[in-house]
VEXMARBA-212463 format. One record per residue (C-alpha): residue number from 1; x, y, z. Coordinates in Angstrom, 3 decimals. Each point is the difference from the previous one (the first is absolute). Example, Ala and Ser with C-alpha at 12.3 -4.5 7.8 and 13.67 -1.06 7.14 Angstrom:
<pts>
PT    k      east     north        up
PT    1    12.300    -4.500     7.800
PT    2     1.370     3.440    -0.660
</pts>
This chain:
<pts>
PT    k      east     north        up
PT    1   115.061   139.438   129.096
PT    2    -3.127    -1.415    -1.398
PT    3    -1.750     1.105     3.658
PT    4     1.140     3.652    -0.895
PT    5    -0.969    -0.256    -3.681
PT    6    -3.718    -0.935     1.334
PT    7     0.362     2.784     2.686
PT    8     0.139     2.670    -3.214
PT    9    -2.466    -1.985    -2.716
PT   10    -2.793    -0.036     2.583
PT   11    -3.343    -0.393    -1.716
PT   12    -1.417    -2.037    -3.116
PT   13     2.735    -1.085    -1.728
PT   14    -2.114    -0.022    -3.340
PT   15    -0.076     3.946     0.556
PT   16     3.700    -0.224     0.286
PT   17     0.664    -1.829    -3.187
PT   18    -2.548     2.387    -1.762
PT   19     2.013     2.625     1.257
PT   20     3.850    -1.028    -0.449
PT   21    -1.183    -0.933    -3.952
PT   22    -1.572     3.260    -0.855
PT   23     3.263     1.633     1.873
PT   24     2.433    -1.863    -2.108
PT   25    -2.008     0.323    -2.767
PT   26    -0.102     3.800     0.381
PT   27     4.032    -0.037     0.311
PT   28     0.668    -1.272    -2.708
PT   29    -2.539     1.520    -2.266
PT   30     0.536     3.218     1.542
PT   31     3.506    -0.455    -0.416
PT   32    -0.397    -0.862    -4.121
PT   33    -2.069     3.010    -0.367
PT   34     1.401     2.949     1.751
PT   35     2.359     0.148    -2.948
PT   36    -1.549     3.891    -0.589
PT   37     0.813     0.676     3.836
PT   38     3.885    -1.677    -0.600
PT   39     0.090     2.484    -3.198
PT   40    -0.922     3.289     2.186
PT   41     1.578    -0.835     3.372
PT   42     3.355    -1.170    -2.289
PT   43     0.400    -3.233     2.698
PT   44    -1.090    -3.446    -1.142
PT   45    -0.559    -1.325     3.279
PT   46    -1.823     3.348     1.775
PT   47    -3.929    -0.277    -0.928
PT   48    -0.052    -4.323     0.844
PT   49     2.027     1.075     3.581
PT   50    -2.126     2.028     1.346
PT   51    -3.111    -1.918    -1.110
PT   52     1.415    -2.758     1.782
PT   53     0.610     2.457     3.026
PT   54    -3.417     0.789     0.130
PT   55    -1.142    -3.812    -0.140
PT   56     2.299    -0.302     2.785
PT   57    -1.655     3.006     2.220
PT   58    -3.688    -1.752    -1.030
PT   59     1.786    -3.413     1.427
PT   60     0.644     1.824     3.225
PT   61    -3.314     1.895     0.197
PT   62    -1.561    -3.141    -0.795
PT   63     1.491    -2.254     2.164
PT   64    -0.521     2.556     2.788
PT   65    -3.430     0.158    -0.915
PT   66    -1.028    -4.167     0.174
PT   67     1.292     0.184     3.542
PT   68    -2.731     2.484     1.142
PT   69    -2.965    -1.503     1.138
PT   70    -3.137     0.898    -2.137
PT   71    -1.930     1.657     2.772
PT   72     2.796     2.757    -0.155
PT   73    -1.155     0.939    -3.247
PT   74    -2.917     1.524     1.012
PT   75     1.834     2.601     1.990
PT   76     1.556     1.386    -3.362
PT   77    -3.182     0.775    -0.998
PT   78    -0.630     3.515     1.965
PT   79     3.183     0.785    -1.379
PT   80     0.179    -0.674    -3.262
PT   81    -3.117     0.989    -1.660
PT   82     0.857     3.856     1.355
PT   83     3.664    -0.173    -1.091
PT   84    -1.528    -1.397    -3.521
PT   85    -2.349     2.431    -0.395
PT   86     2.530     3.206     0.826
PT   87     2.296    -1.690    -2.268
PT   88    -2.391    -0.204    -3.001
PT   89    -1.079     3.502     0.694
PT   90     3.449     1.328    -0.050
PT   91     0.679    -2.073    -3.463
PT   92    -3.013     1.782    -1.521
PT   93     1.217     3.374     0.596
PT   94     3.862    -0.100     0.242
PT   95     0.739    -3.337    -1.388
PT   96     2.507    -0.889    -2.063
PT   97    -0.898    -0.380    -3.734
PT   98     1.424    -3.245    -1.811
PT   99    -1.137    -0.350    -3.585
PT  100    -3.244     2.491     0.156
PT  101    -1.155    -1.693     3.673
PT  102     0.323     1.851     2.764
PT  103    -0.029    -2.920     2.110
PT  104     3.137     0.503     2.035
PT  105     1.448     1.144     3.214
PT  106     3.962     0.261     1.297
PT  107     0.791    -0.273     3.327
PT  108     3.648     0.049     1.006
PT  109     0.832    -0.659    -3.791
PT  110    -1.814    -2.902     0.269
PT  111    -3.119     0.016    -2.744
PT  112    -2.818    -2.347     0.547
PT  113    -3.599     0.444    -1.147
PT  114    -2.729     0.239     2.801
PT  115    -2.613    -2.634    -1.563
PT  116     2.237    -2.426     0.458
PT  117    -0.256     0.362     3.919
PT  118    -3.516     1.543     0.017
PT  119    -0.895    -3.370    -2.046
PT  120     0.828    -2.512     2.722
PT  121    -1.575     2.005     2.766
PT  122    -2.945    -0.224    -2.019
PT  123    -0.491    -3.418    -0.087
PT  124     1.536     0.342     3.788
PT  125    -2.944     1.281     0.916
PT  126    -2.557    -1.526    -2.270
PT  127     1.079    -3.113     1.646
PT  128    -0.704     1.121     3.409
PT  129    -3.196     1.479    -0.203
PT  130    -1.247    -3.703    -1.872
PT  131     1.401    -1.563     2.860
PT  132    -1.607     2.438     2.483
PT  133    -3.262    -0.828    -1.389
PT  134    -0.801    -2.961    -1.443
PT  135    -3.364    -1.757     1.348
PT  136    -0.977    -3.765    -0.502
PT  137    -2.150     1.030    -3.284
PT  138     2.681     1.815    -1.109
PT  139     1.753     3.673     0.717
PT  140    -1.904     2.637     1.190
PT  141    -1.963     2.262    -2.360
PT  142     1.919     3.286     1.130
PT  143     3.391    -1.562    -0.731
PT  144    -0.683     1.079    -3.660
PT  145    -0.466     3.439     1.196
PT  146     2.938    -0.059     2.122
PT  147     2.367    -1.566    -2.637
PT  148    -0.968     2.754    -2.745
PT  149     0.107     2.583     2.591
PT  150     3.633    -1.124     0.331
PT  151     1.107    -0.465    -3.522
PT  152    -1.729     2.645    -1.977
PT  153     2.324     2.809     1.202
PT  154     3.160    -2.006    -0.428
PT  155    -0.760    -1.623    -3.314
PT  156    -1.171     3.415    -1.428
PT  157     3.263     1.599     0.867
PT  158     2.149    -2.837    -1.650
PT  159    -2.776     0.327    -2.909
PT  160     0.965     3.613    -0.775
PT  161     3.786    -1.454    -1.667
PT  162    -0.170    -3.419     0.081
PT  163    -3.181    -1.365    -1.299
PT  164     1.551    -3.905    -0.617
PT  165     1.066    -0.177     3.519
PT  166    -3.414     1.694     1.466
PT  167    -1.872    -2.406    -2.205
PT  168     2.066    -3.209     1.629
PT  169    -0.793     1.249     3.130
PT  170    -3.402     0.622    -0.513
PT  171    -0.413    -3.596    -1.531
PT  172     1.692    -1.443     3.032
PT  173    -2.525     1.432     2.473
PT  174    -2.861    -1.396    -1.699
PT  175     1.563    -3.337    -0.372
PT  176     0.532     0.252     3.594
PT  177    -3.400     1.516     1.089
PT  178    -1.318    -3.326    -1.829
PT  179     2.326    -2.702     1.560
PT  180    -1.227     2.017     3.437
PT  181    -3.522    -0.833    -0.821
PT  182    -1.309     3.322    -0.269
PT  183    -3.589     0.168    -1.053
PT  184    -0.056    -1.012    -4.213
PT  185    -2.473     2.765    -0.532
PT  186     2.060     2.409     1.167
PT  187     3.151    -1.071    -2.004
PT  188    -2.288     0.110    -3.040
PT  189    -1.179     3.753     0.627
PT  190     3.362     1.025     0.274
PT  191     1.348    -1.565    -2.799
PT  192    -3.134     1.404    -1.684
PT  193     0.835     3.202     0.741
PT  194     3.452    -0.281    -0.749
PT  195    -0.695    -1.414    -3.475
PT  196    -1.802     3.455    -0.551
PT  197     2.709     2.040     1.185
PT  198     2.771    -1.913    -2.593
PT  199    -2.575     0.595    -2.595
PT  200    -0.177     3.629     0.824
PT  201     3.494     0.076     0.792
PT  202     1.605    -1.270    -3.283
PT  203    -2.728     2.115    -1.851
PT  204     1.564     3.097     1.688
PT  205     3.538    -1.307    -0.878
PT  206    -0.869    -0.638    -3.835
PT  207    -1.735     3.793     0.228
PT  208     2.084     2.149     1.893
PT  209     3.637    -1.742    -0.783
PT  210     2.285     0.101    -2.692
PT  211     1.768    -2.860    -1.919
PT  212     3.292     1.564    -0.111
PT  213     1.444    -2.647    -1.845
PT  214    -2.341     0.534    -3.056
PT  215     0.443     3.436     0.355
PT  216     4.110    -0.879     0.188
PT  217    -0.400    -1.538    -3.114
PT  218    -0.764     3.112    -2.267
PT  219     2.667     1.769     1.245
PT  220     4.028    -0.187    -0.426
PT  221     2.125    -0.640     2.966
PT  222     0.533     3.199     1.404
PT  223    -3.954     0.507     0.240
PT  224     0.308    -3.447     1.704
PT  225     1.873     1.042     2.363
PT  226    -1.711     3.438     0.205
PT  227    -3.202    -1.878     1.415
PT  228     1.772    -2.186     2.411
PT  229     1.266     3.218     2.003
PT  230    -3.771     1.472    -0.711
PT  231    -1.884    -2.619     2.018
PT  232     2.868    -1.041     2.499
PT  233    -0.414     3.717     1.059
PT  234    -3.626    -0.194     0.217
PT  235     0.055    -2.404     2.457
PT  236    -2.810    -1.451     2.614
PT  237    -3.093    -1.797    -1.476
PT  238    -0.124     1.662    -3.383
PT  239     3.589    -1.413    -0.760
PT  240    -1.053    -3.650     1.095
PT  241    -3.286     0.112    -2.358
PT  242     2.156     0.371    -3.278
PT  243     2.399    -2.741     1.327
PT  244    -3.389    -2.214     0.867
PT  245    -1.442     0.787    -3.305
PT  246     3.225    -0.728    -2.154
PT  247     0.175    -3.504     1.752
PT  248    -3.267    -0.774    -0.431
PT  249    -0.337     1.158    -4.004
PT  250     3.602    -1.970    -0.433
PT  251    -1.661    -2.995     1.780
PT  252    -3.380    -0.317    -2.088
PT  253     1.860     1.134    -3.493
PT  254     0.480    -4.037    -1.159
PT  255     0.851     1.130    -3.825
PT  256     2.654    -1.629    -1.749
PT  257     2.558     1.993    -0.751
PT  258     2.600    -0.646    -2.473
PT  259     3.974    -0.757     1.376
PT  260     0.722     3.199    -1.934
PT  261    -2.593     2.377     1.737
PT  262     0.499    -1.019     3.600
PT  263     1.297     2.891     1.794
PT  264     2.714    -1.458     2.458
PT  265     0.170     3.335     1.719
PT  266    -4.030     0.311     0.880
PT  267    -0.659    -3.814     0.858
PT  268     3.816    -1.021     1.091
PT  269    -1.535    -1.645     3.198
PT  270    -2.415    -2.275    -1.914
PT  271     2.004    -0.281    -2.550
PT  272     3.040    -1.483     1.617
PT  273    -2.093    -1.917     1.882
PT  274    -1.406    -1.865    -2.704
PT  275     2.889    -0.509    -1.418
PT  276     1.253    -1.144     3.432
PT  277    -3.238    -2.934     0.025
PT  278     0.633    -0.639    -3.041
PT  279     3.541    -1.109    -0.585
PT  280    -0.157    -2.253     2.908
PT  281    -1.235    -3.212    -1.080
PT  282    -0.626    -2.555     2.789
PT  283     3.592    -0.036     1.969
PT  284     0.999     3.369    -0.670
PT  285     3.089     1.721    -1.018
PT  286     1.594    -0.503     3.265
PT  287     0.909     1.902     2.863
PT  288     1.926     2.916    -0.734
PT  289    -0.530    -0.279    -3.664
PT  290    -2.683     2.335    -0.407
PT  291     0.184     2.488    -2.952
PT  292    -2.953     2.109     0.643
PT  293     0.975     1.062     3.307
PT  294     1.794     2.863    -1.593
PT  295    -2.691     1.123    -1.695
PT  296    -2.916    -0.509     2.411
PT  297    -0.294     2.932     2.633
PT  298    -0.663    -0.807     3.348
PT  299     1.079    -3.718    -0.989
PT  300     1.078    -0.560     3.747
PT  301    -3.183     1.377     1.281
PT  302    -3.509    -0.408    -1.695
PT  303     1.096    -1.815    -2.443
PT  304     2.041    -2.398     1.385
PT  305    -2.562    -2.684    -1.125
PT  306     0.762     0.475    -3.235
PT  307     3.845    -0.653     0.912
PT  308    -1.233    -3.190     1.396
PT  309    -1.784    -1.560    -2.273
PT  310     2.708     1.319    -2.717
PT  311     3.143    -2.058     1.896
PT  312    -1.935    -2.738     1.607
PT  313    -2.833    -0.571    -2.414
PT  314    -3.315    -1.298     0.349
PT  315     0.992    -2.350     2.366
PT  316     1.488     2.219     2.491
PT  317    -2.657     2.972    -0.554
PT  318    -2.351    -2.969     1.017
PT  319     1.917    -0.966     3.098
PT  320     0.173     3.644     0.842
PT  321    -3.580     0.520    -0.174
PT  322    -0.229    -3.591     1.707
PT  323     1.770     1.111     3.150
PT  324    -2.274     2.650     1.307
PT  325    -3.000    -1.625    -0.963
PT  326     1.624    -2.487     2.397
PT  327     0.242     2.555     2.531
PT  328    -3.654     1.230    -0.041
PT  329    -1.102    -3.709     0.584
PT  330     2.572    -0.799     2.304
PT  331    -1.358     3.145     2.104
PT  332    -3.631    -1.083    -0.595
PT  333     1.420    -3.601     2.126
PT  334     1.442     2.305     2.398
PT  335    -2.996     2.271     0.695
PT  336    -2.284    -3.560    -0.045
PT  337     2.057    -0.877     2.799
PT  338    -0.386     3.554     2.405
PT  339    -1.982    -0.692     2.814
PT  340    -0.877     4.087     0.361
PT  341    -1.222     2.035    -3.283
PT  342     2.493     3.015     0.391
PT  343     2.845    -2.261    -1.152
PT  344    -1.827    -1.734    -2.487
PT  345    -1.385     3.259    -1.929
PT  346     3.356     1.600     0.435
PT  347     1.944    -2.596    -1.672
PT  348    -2.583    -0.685    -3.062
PT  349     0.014     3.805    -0.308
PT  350     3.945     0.631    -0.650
PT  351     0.218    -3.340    -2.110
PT  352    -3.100     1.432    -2.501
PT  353     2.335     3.750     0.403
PT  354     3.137    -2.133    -1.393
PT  355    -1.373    -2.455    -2.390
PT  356    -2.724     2.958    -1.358
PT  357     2.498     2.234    -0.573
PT  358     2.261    -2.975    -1.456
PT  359    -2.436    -1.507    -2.677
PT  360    -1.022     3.699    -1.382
PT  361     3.873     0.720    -0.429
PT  362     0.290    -3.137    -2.129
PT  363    -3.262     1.196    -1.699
PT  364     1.564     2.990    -1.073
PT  365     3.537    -1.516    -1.389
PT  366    -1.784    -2.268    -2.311
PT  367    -2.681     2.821    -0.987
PT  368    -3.036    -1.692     1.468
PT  369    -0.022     3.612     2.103
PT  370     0.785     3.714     0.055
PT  371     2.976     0.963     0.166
PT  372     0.648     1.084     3.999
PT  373     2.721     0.461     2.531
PT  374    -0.500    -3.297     2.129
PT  375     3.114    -2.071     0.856
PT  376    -0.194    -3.491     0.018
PT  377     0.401    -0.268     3.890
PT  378     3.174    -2.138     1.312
PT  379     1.611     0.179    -3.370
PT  380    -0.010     3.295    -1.182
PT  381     2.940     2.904     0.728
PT  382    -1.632     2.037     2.918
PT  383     0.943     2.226     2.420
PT  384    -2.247     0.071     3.576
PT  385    -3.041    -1.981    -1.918
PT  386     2.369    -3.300    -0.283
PT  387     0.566     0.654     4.070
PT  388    -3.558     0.208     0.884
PT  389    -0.860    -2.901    -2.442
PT  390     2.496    -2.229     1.915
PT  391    -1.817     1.579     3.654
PT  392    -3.480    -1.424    -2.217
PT  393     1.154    -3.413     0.214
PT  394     1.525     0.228     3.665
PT  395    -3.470     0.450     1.028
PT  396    -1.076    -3.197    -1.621
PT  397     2.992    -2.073     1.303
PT  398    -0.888     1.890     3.672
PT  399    -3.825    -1.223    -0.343
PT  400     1.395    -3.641    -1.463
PT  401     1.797    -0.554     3.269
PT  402    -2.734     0.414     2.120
PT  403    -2.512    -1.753    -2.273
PT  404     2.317    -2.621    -0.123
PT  405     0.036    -0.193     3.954
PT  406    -3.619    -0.317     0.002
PT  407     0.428    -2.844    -2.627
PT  408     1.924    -1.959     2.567
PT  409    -2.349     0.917     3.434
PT  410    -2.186    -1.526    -2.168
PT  411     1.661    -3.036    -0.728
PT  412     0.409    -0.768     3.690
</pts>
């Protein structure tokens, strides 16, 4: 039994425990918050099921996935990136649309958006071409060129709806250009450069955008609802520039405002959220006890966090927040220990995907961030995301075993 047991959990077993506590974490807080899915689907067990499914599906992909040899993973590459990049295309012109984004696609009935795929074949291939060419001073000076070259077109199309999850990615690049010793100067232009264009590009938001919910809030309800319809039918970039603008104006507006003047309907995601934090105290309320999950939209999803810290207070926010900063150093050990780069780039690049997009999620339930639609990864409800997040840390567990082999040729 235990021989067969250690057949399955191949790989660090740190990873593993990292893994089974954000899973049964995300049960059980998925499971107290779906309580607007149990309303609409009219079953009390439904929305928690099929979450649980889908954990199940990313325990099979992922244990599938640990048993591959890393070499293999370079032969995904000439695959992938096309597929991505078709897929992303196809989003931007006949996606489907999910609250203003167009950032969808359905395939068999199945929905799923394309960055989340075109993501990991990014840093797929980042990591190979630092492998390919680093030098004893350090990598190559054309790798720069040859990393923007490949994630320019891919981060520009997931820009275009999803500017949180472009941003991540971009973020995750650079913090892997720099761990691939790519020449400082370089970094620094680019990030130069790119400081220019956020400058430029909020200034264009601020001009050309619209702060609907100001505007919402001279009006009744029916001219509320008016405008909603009037920029969900504009669609494409124009649409996404009043949505950026709103969330940035609601972000930087720190005013007090009175208990009485607070509209619940404009700022019901902050809001709730607040109240979420603040109720908690340092244990919580318990699991399952949470009040504002009835209130809070998207309380399974983005702000799930907020859930968290609501039922297991301080202390288990912190031990959430503990866990995959125990990941990213566990995976820094593991990518210390690869005797070829490919592995070791690979592995630091998905942890700094998971915990990147992790930490900014938190950022945003306890208002330390615009509002966004990033799920807290491992915990939150998802559809094909939760899947390829669980295929994420297959690839680590895959690139632990043979680091972990090396360890022990070592030894001898």
């Amino acid at each position: 039994m235990n021989k067969t047991l250690s057949n399955i959990f191949k790989g660090d077993k740190v990873v593993w425990m990292v893994f089974f506590f954000l899973c049964m974490i995300s049960i059980v807080e998925v499971f107290s918050a779906s309580s607007g899915l149990t309303y609409k689907s009219g079953s009390y067990w439904a929305p928690v099921l099929k979450h649980v499914g889908l954990l199940s599906v990313g325990l099979f992909m992922m244990v599938l996935v640990l048993n591959i040899p890393c070499k293999y993973f370079k032969i995904v590459t000439p695959f992938l990136m096309p597929a991505a990049l078709v897929m992303l295309l196809v989003a931007m012109l006949v996606g489907v649309s999910t609250n203003g984004a167009q950032r969808w696609i359905s395939i068999l009935g199945i929905q799923f958006q394309p960055s989340e795929i075109a993501k990991g074949g990014v840093v797929l291939t980042v990591a190979q071409i630092l492998g390919a060419m680093q030098t004893e001073t350090g990598a190559a000076r054309k790798t720069f060129r040859y990393i923007l070259w490949i994630s320019i077109p891919y981060i520009a199309l997931i820009f275009r709806e999803n500017f949180s999850t472009a941003a991540l990615l971009a973020f995750v690049v650079v913090c892997m250009m720099f761990i691939g010793r790519v020449s400082l100067k370089q970094i620094g232009k680019l990030l130069g450069v790119v400081t220019i264009l956020g400058v430029l590009f909020v200034a264009s938001i601020m001009l050309l955008g619209t702060d609907r919910n100001r505007e919402n809030t001279r009006g009744n309800v029916t001219e509320r609802v008016e405008q909603q319809q009037e920029a969900s039918s504009h669609g494409g970039i124009l649409t996404r520039l009043d949505t950026w603008k709103s969330r940035i104006m609601k972000f930087m507006d720190k005013r007090e405002v009175p208990p009485e003047d607070f509209d619940l309907d404009k700022d019901a995601q902050i809001a709730h959220s607040n109240i979420a934090i603040v109720s908690s105290n340092v244990v919580g309320v318990g699991p399952g006890n949470s009040v504002e999950r009835d209130f809070l939209s998207q309380a399974f999803s983005d702000f799930i966090y907020a859930i968290i810290i609501e039922e297991l207070g301080i202390a288990g926010a912190a031990f959430v927040a503990m866990l995959y900063i125990i990941l990213l150093f566990r995976v820094r050990r593991i990518a210390n220990r690869c005797e070829n780069n490919f592995p070791a780039f690979l592995v630091m690049g998905l942890a700094l995907l998971l915990v990147s997009q992790a930490l900014f999620n938190m950022l945003v339930a306890v208002g330390l961030a615009p509002v966004t639609g990033q799920p807290l990864p491992l915990i939150s409800k998802g559809g094909t995301s939760t899947i390829i997040n669980c295929i994420y840390i297959g690839v680590i567990l895959s690139v632990s075993r043979s680091a972990k082999k090396k360890d022990m040729a070592d030894a001898e």
